[in-house]
Backbone as CSV, one residue per row, in Angstrom:
resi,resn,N_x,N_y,N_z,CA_x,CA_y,CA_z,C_x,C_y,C_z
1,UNK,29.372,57.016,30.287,29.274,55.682,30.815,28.230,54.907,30.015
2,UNK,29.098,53.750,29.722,27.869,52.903,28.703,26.948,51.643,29.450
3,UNK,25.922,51.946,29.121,25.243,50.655,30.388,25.297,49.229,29.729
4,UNK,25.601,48.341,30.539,25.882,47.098,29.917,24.242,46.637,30.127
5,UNK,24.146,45.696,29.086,22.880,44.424,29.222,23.426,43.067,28.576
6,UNK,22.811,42.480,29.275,23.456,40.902,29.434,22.769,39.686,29.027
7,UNK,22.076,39.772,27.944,21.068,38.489,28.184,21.576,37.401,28.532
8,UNK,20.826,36.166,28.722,20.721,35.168,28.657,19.679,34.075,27.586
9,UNK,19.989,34.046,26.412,19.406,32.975,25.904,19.030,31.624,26.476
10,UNK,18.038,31.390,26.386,17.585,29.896,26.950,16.891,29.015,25.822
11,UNK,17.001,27.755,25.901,16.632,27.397,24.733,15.643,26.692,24.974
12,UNK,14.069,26.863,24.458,12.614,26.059,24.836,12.457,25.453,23.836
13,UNK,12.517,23.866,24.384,11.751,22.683,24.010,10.259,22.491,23.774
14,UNK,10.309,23.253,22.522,8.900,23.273,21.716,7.709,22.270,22.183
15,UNK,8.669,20.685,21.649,8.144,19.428,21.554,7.330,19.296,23.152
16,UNK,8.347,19.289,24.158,7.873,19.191,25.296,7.151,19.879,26.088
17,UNK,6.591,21.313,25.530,6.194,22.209,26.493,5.040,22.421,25.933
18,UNK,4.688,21.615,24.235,3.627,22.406,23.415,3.475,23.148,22.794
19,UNK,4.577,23.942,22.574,4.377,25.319,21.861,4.771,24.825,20.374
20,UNK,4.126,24.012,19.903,4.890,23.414,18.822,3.610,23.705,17.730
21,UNK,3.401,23.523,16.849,2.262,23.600,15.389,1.740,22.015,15.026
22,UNK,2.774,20.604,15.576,2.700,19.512,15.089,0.996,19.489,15.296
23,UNK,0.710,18.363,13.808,-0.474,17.853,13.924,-0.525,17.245,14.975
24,UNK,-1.530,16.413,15.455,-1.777,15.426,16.579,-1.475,13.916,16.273
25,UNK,-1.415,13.696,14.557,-0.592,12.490,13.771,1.001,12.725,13.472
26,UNK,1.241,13.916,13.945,3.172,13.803,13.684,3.620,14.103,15.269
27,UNK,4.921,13.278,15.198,6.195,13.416,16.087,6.654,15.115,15.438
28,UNK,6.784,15.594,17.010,7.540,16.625,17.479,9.116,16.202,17.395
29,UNK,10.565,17.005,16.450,11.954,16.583,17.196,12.296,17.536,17.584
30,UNK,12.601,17.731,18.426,13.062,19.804,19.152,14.621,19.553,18.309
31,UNK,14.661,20.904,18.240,16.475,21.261,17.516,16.855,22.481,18.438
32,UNK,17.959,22.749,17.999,18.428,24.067,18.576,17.706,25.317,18.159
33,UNK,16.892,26.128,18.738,16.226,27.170,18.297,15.041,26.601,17.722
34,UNK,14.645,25.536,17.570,13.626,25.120,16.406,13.125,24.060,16.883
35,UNK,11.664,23.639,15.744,11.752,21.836,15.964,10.987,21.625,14.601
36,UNK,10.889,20.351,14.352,10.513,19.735,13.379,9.073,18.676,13.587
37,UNK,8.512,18.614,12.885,7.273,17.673,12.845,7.090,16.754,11.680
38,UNK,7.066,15.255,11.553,6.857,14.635,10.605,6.106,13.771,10.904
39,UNK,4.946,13.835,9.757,3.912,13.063,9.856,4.334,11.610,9.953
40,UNK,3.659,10.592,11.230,3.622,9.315,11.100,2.828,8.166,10.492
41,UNK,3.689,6.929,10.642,3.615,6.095,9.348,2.019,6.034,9.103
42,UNK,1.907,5.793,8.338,0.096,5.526,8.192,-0.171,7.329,7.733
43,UNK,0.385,8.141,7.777,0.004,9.470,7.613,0.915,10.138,6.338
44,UNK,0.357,11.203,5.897,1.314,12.312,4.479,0.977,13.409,5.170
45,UNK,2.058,14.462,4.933,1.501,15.907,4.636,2.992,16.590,5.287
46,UNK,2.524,17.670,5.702,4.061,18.526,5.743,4.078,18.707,7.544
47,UNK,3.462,17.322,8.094,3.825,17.980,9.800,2.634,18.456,10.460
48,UNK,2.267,19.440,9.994,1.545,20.473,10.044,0.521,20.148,10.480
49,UNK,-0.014,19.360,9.167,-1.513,19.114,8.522,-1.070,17.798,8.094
50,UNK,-2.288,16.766,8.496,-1.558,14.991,8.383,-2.917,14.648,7.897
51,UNK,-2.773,13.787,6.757,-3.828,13.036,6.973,-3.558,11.532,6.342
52,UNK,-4.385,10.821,6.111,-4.499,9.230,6.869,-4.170,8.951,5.116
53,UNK,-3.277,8.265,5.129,-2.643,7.738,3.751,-4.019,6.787,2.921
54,UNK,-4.239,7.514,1.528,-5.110,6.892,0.661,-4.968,5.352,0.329
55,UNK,-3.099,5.429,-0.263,-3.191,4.468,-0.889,-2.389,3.537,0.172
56,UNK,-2.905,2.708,0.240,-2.448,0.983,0.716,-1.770,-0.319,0.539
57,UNK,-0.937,-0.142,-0.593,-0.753,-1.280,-0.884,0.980,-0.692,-1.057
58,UNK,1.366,-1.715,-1.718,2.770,-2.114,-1.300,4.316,-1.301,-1.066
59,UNK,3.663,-0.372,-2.057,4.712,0.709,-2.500,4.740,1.618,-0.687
60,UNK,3.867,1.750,-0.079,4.201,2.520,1.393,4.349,1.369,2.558
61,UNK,5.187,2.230,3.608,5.321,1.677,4.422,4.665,0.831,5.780
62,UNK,3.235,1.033,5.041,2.366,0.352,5.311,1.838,-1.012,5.240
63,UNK,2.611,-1.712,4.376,3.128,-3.130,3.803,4.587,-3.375,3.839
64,UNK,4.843,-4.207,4.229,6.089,-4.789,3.635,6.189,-5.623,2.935
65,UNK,7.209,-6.261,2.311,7.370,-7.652,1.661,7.249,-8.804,2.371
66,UNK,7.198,-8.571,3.643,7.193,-10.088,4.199,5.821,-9.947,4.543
67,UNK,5.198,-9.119,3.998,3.384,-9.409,4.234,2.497,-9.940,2.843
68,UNK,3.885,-10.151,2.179,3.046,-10.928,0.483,3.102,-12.044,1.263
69,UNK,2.158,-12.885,0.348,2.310,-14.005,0.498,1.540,-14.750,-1.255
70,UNK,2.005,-15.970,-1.441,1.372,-16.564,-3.211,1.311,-17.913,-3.150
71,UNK,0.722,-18.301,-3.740,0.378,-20.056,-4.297,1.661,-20.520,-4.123
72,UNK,2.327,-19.508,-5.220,3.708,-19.547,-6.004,4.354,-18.677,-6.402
73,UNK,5.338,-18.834,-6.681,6.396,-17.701,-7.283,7.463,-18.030,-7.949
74,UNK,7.494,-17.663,-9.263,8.388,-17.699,-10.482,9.871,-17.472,-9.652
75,UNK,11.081,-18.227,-9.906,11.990,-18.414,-9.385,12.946,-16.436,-9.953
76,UNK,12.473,-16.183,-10.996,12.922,-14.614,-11.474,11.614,-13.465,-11.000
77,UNK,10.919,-13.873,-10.334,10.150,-12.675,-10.129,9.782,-12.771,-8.307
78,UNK,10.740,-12.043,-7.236,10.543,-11.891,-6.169,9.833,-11.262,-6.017
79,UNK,9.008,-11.219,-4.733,8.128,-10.314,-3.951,8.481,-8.842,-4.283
80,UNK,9.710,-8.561,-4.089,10.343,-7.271,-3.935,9.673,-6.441,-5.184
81,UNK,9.622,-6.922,-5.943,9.207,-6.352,-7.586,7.408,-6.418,-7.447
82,UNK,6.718,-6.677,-6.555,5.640,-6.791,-6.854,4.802,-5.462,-6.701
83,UNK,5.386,-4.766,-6.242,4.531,-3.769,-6.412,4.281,-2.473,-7.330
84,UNK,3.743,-1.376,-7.318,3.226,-1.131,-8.633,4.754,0.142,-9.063
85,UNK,4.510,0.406,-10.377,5.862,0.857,-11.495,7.269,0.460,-10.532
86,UNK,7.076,-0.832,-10.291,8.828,-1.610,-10.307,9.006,-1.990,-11.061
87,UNK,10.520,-2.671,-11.595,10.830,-2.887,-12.426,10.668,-4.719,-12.979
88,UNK,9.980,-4.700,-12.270,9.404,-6.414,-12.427,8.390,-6.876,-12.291
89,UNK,7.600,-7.626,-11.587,6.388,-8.342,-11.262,6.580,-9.928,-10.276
90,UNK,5.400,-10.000,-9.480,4.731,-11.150,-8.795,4.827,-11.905,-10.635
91,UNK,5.195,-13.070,-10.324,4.893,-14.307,-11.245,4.569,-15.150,-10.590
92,UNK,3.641,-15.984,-11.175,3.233,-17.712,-11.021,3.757,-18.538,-10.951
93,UNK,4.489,-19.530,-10.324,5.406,-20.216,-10.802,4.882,-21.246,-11.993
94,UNK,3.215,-21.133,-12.013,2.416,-21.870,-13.224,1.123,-21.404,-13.361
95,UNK,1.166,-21.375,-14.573,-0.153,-20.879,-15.337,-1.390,-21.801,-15.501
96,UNK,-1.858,-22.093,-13.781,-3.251,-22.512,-13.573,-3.743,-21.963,-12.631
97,UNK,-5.378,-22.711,-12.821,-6.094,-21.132,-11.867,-6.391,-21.339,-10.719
98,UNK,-5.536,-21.943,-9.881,-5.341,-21.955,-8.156,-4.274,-20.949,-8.120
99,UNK,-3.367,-19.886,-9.005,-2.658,-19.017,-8.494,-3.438,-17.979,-7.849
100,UNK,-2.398,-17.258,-6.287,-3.215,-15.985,-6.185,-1.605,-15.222,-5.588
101,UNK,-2.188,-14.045,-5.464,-0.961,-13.323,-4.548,-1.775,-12.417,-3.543
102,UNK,-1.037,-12.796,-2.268,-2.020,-12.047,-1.296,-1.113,-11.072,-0.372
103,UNK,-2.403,-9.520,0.333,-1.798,-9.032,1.149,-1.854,-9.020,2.350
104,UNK,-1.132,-9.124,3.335,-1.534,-9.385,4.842,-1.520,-7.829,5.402
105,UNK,-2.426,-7.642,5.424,-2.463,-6.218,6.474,-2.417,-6.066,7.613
106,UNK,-1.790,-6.909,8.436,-1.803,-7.568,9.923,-3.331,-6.646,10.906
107,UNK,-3.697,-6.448,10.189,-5.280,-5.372,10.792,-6.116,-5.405,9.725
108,UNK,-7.369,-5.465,10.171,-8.293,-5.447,9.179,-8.190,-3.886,8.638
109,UNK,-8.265,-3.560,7.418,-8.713,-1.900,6.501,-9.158,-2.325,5.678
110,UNK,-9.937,-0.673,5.099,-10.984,-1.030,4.185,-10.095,-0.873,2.920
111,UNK,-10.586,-1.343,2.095,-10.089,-1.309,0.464,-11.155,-0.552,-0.361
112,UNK,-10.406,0.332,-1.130,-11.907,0.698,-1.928,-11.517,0.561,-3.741
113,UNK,-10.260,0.340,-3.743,-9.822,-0.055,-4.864,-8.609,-1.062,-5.458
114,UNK,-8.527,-1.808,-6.596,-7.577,-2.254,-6.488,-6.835,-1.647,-7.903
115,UNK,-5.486,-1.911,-7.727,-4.483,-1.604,-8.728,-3.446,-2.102,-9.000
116,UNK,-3.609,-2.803,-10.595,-2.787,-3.467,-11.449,-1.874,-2.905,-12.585
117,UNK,-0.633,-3.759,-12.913,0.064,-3.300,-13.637,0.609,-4.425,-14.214
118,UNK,1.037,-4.643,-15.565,1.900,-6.401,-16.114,3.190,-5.741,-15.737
119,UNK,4.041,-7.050,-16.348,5.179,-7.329,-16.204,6.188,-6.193,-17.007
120,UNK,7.051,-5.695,-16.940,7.610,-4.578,-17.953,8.707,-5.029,-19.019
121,UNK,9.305,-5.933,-18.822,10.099,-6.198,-19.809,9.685,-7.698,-20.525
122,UNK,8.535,-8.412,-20.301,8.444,-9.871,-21.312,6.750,-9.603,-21.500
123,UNK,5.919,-8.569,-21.807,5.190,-8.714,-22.201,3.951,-9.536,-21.731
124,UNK,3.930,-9.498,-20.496,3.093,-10.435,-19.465,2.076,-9.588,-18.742
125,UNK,0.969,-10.162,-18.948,-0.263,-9.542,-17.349,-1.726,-10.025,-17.678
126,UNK,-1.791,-9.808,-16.366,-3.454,-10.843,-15.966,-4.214,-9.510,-16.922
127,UNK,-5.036,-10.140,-17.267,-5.922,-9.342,-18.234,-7.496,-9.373,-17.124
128,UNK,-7.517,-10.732,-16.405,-8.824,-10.351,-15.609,-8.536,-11.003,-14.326
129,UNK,-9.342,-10.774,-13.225,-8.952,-11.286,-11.797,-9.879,-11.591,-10.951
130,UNK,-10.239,-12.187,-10.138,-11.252,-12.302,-8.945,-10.379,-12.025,-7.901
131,UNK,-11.632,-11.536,-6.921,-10.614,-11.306,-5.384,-11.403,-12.380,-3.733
132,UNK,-10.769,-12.410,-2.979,-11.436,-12.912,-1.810,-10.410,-12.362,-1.104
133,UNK,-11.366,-12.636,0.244,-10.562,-11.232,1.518,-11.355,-12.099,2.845
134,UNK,-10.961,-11.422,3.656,-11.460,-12.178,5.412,-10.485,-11.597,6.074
135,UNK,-10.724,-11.907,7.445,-9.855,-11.628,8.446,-8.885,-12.684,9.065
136,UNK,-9.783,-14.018,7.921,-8.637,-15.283,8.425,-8.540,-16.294,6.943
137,UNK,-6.964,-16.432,6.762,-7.033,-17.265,5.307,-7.658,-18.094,5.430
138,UNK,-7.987,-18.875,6.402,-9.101,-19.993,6.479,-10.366,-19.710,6.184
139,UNK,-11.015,-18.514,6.205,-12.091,-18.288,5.806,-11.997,-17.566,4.997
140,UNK,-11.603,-17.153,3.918,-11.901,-16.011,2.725,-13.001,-16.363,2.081
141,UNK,-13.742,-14.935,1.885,-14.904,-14.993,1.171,-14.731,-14.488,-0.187
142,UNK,-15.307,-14.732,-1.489,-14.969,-14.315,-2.759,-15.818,-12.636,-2.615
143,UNK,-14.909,-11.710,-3.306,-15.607,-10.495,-3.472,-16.473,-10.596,-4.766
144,UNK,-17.938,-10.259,-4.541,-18.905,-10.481,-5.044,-19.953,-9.028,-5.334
145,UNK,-20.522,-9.250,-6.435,-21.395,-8.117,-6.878,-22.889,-8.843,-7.366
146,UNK,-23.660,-8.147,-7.063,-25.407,-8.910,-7.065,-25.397,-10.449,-6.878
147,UNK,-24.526,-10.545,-5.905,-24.617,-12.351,-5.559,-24.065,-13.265,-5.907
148,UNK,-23.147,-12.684,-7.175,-22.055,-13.676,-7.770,-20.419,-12.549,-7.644
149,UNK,-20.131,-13.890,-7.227,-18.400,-13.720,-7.640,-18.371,-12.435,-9.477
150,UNK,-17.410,-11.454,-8.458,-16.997,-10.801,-9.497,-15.799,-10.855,-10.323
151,UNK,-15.581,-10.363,-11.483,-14.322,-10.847,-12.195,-14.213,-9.333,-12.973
152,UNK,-12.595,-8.906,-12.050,-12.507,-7.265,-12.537,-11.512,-7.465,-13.620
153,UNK,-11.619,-6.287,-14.238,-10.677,-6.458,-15.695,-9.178,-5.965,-14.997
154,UNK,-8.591,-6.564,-16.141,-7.387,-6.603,-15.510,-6.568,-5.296,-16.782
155,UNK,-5.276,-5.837,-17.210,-4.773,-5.047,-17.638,-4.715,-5.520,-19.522
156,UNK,-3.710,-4.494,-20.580,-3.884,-4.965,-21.642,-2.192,-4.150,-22.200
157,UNK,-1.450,-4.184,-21.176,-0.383,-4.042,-21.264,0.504,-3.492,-20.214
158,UNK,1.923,-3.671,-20.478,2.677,-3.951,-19.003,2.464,-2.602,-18.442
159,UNK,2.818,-1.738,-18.680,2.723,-0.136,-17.749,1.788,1.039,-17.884
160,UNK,0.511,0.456,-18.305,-0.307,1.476,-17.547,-1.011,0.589,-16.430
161,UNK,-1.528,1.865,-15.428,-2.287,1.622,-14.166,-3.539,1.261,-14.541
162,UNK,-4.055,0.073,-14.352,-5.511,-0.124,-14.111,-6.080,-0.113,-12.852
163,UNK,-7.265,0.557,-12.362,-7.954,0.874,-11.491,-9.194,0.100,-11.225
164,UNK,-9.573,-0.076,-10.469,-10.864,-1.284,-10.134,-11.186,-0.644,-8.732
165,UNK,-12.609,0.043,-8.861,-13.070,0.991,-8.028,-14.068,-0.551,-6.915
166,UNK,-13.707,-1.020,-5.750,-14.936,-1.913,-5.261,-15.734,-1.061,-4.675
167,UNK,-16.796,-1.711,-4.826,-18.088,-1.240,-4.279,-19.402,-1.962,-4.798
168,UNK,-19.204,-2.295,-3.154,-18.994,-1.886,-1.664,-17.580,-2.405,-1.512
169,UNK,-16.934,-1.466,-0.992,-15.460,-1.826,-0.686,-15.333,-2.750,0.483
170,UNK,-14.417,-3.246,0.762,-14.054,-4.744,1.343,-13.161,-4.158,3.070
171,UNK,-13.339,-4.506,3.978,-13.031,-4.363,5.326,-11.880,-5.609,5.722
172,UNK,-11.269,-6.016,5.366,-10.728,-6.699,5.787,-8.896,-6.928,6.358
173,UNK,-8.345,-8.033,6.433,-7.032,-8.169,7.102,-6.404,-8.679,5.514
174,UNK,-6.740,-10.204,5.239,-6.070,-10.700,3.912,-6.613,-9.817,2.577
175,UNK,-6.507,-9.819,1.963,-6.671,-9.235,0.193,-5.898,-10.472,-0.743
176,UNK,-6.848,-10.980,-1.481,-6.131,-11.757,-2.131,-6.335,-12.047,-3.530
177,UNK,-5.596,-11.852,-4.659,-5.958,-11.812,-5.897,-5.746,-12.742,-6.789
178,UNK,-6.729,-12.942,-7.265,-6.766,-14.644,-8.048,-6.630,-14.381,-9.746
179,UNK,-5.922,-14.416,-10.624,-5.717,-14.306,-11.949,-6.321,-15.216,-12.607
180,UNK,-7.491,-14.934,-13.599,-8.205,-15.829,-14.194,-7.615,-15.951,-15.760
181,UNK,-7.720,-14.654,-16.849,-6.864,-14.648,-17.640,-5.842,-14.197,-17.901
182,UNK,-5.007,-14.276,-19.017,-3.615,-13.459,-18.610,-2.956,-13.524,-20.346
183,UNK,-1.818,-12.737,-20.369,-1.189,-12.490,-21.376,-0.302,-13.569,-21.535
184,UNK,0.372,-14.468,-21.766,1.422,-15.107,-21.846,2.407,-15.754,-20.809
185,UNK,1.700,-14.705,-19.394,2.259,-15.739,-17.833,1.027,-15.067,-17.088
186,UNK,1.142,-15.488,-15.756,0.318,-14.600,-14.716,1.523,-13.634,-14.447
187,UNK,1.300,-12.803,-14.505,2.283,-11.823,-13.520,1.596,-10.130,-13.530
188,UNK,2.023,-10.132,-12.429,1.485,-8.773,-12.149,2.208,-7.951,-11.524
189,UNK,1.669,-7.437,-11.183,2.575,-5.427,-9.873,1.030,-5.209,-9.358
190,UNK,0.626,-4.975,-8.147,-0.369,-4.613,-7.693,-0.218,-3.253,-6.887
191,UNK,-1.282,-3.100,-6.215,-1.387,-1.860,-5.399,-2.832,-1.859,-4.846
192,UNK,-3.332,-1.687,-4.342,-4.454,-0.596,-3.102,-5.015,0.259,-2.782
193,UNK,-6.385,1.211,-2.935,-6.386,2.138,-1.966,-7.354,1.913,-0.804
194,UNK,-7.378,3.187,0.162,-7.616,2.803,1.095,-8.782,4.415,1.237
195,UNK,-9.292,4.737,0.246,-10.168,5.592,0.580,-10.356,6.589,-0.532
């Protein structure tokens, strides 16, 4: 005589009960037998282990395009292209020095760097820049070093990354970048970090 056994499988909801590994920055999705964890927006890593996204600026989902905003804009160079190794650039719609292109971070964050790139196919980019920032476009203050307005170098050709370390890095909501000289247009690709 053979003795029967019978289980019953039951299936536990990781997500809901806790028994899960998620960081305390990722969503739990329970599956069949399993679950998954992915770090949320503002966060990288494998689920697991999350931490708070460096870089800031346009390329993550931490910006969008409808958070540019510019003086102006070249009728061939949309927002969409403005950010950094796309295949285009932010343009001026004119080469005087009331252009800027700005980011709205709908929250104030800190900035601790900025990052430029020219144009990739016409040979274009700000070679130097000033910045001003606030928490309200009505008030922007110029970013400044020993008491004067600073003027960071810009770039000296379309696709490498230039880096501009601030410090003291800047706390704010707007970011806004003012092109003083330039290659043959204003245009740029920017970027951010955030730590």
């Amino acid at each position: 005589m053979s003795e029967r056994c019978d289980h019953i499988l039951k299936h536990v909801d990781e997500c809901s009960t806790g028994l899960h590994n998620c960081h305390a920055n990722a969503d739990c999705s329970n599956n069949k037998g399993s679950y998954n964890c992915v770090c949320q927006t503002g966060y990288t890593g494998n689920g697991e282990i999350c931490s708070g996204i460096c870089y800031v600026g346009i390329s993550t989902d931490l910006v969008k395009v409808a958070q540019l905003n510019a003086s102006s804009v070249h009728y061939s160079c949309p927002f969409q292209q403005a950010n950094l190794n796309s295949g285009g650039a932010w343009c001026a719609a004119t080469n005087d020095q009331d252009q800027w292109i700005q980011v709205d971070y709908r929250i104030a964050r800190t900035v601790t760097a900025i990052l430029t790139q020219g144009r990739v196919q016409y040979s274009q980019w700000v070679t130097s820049y000033r910045l001003s920032y606030g928490n309200s476009t009505s008030n922007l203050q110029d970013y400044e070093e020993f008491g004067r307005r600073k003027i960071l170098v810009g770039n000296s050709g379309t696709s490498t990354i230039v880096e501009n370390e601030l410090s003291p890095p800047i706390y704010a909501r707007y970011v806004r970048i003012h092109p003083v000289s330039f290659r043959r247009h204003m245009s740029m690709r920017i970027g951010m970090r955030g730590c």
